[in-house]
MDTraj code that builds the backbone (N, CA, C; nanometers):
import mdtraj as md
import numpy as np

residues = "UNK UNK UNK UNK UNK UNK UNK UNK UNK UNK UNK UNK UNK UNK UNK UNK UNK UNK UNK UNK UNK UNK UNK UNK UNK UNK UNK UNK UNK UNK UNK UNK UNK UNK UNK UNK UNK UNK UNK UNK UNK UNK UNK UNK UNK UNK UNK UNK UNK UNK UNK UNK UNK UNK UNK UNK UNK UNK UNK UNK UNK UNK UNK UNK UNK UNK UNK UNK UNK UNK UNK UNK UNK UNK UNK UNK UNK UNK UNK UNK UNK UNK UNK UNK UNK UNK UNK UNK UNK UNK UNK UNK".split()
xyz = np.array([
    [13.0167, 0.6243, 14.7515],
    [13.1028, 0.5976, 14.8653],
    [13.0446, 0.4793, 14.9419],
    [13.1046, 0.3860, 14.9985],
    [13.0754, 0.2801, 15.0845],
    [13.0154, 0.2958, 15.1744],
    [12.9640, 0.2583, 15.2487],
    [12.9035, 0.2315, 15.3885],
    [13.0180, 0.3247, 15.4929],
    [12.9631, 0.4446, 15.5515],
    [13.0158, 0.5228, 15.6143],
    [13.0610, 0.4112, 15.7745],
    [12.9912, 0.3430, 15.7989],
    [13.0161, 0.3102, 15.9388],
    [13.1015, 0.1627, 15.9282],
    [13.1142, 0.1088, 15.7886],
    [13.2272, 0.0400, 15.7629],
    [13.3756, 0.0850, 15.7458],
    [13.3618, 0.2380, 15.7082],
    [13.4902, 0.2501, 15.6751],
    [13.5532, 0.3737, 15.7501],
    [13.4701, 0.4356, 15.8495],
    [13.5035, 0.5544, 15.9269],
    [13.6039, 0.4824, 16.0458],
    [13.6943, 0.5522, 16.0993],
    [13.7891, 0.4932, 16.2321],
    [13.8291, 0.6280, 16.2916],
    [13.8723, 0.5555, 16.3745],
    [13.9710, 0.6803, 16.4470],
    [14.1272, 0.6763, 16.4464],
    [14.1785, 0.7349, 16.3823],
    [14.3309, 0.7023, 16.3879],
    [14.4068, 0.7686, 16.5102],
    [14.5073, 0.7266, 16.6167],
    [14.5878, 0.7821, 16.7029],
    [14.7345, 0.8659, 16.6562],
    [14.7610, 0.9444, 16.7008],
    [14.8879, 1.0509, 16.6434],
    [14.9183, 1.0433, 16.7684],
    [15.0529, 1.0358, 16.8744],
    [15.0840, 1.0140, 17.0101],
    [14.9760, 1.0048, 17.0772],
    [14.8942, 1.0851, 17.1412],
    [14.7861, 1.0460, 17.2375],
    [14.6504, 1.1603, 17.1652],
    [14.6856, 1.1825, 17.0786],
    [14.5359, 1.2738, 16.9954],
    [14.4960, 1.1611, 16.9046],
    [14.3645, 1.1877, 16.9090],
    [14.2193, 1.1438, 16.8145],
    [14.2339, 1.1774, 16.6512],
    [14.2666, 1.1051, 16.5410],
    [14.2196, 1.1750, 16.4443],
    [14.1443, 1.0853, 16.3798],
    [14.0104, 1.1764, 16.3377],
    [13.9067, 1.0903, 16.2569],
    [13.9291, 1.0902, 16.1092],
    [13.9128, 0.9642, 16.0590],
    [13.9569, 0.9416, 15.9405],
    [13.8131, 0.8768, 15.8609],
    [13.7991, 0.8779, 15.7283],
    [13.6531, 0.8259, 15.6630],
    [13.7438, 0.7713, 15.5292],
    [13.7286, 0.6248, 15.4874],
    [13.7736, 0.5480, 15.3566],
    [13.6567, 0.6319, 15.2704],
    [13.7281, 0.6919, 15.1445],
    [13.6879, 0.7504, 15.0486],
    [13.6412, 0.6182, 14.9606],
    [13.5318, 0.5812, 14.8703],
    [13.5826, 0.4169, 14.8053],
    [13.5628, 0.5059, 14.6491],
    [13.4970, 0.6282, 14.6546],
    [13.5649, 0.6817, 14.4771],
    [13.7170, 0.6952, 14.4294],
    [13.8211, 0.7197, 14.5409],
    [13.9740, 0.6925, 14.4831],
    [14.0003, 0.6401, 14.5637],
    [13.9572, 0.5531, 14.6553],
    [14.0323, 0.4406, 14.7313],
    [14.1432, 0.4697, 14.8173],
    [14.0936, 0.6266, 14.8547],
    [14.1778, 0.6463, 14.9800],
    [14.1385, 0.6745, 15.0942],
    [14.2017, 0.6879, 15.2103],
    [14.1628, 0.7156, 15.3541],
    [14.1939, 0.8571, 15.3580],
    [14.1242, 0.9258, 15.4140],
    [14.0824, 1.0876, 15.4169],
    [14.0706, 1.1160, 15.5770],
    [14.1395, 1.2344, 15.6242],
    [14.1372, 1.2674, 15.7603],
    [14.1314, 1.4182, 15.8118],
    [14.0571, 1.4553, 15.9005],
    [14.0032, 1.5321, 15.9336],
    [14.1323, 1.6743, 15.9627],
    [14.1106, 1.7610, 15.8841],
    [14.1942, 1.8792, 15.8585],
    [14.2081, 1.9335, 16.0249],
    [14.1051, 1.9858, 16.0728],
    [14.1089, 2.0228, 16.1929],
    [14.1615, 1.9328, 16.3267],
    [14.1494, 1.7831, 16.3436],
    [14.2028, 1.6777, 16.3821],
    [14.3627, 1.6970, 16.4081],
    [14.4190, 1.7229, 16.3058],
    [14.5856, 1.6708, 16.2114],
    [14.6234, 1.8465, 16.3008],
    [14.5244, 1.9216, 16.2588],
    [14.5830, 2.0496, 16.3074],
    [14.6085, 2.0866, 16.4628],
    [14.5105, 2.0183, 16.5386],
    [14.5136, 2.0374, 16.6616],
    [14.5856, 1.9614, 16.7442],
    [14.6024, 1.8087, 16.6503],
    [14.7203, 1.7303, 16.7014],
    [14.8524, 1.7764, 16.6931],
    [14.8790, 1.8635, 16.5482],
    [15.0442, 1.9099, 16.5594],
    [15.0886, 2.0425, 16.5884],
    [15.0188, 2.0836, 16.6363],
    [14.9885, 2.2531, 16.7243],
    [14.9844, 2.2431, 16.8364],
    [14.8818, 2.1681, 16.8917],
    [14.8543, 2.1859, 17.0444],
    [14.7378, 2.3184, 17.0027],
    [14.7213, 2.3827, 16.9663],
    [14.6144, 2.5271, 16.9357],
    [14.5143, 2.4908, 17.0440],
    [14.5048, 2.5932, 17.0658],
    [14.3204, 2.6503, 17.1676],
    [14.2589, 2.6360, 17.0562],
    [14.2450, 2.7281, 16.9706],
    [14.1435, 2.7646, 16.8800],
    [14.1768, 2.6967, 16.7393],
    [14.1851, 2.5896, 16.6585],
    [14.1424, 2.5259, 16.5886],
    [14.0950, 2.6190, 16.4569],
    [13.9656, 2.6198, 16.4855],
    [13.9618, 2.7035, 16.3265],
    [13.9863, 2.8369, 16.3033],
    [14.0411, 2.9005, 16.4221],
    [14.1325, 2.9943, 16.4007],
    [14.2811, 3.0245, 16.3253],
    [14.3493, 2.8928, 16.3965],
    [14.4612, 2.8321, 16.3587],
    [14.4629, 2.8921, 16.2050],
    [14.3562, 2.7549, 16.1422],
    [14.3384, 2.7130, 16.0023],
    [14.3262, 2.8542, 15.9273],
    [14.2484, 2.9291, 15.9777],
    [14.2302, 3.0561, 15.9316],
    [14.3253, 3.1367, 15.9114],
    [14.4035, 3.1769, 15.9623],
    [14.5075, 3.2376, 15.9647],
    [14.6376, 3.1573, 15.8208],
    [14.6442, 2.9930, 15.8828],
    [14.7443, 2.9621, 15.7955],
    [14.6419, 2.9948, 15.6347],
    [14.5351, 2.9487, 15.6477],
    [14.4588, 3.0132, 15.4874],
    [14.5034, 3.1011, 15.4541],
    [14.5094, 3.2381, 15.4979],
    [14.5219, 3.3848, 15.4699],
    [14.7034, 3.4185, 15.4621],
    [14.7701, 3.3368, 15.5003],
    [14.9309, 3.3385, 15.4918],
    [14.9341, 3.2820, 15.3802],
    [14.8963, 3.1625, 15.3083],
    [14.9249, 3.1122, 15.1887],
    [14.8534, 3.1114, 15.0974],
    [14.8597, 3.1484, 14.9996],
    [14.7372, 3.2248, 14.8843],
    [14.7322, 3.0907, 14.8089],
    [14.8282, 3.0159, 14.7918],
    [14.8079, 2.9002, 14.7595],
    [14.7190, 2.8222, 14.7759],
    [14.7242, 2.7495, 14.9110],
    [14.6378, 2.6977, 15.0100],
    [14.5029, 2.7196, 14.9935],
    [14.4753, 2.9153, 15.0172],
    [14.3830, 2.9166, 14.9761],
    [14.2731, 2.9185, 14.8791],
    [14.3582, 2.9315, 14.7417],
    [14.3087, 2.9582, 14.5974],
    [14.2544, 2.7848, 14.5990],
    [14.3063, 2.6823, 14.6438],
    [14.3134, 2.5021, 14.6662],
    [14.2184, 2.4533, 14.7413],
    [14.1962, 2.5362, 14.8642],
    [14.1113, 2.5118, 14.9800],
    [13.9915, 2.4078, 14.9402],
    [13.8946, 2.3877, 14.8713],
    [13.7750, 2.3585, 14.8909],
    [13.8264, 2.2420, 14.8092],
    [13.9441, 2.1939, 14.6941],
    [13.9297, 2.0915, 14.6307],
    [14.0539, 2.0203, 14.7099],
    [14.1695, 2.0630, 14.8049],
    [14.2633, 1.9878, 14.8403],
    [14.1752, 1.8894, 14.9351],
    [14.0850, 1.9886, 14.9859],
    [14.0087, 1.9566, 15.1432],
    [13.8620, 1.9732, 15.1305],
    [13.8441, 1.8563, 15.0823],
    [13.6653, 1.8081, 15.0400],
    [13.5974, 1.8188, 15.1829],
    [13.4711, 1.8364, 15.1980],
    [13.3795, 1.8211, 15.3261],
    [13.3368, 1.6352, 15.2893],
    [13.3803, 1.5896, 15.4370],
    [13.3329, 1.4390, 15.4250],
    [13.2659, 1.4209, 15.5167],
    [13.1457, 1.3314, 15.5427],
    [13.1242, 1.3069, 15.6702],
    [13.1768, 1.2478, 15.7826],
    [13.1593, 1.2879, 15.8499],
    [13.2393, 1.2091, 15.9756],
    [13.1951, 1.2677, 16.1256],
    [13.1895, 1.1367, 16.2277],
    [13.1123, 1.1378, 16.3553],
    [13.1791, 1.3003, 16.4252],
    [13.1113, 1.3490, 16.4616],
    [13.1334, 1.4443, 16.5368],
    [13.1305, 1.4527, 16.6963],
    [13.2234, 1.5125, 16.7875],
    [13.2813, 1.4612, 16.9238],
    [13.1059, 1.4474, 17.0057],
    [13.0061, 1.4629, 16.9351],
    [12.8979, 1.5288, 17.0100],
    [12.7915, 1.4188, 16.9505],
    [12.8487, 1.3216, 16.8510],
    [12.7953, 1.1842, 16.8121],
    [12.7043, 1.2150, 16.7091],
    [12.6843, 1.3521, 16.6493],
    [12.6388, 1.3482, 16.5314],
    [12.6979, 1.3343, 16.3941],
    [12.6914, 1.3042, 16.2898],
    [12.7118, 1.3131, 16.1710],
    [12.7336, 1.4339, 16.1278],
    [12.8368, 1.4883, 16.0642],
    [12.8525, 1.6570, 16.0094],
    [12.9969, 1.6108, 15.8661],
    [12.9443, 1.7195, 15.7996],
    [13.0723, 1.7307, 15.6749],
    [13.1712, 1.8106, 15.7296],
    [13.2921, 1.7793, 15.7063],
    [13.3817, 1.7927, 15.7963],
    [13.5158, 1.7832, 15.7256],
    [13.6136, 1.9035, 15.6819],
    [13.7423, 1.9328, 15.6015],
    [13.7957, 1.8159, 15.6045],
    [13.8404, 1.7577, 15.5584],
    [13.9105, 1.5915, 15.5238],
    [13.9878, 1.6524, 15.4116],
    [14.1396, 1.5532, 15.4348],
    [14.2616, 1.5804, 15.3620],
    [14.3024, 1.4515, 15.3524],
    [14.3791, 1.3587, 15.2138],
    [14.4644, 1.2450, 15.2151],
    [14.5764, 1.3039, 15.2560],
    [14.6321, 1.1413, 15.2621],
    [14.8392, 1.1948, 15.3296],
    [14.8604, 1.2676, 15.2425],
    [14.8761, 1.2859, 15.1077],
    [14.9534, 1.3503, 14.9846],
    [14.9563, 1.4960, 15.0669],
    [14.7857, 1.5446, 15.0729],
    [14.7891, 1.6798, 15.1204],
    [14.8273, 1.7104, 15.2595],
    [14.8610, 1.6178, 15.3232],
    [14.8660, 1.6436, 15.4389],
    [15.0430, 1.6552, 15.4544],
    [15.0860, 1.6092, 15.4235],
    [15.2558, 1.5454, 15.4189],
    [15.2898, 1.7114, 15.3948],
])
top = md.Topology()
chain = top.add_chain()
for i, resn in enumerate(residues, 1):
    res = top.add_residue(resn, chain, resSeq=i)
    for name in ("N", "CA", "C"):
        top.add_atom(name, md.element.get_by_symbol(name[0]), res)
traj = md.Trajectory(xyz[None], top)
């Protein structure tokens, strides 16, 4: 993968934050599962949310760990952490 601090951004969705990291093994832009979720929810609880929609779709979850790779990406607290990342395909 490339240089994390070349290719990490922040993308805007109306007025929410979503962190995004350029993948350079398939040459795509990858964005933060929890991000996308809290932007189109509004949710308090975040990985609650996620939790729940996991356990409603057996799909989803049988997929979980390969739709939604851990990538790194800055964390609100300025550290580095692996962190659920999804392309548009999965996200759409």
């Amino acid at each position: 993968m490339a240089k994390p601090e070349a290719h990490n951004g922040i993308k805007l969705f109306e007025t929410k934050q979503i962190r995004s990291v350029w993948n350079e093994a398939d040459l795509k832009w990858y964005f933060s599962v929890a991000d996308v979720v809290e932007a189109l929810t509004d949710s308090v609880n975040v990985k609650d949310y996620i939790k729940k929609m996991r356990k409603r779709d057996p799909a989803l979850e049988a997929n979980w760990g390969t739709i939604c790779p851990p990538l790194e990406l800055l964390a609100p607290d300025g550290k580095r952490r692996k962190t659920k990342c999804a392309k548009n395909e999965v996200l759409a």
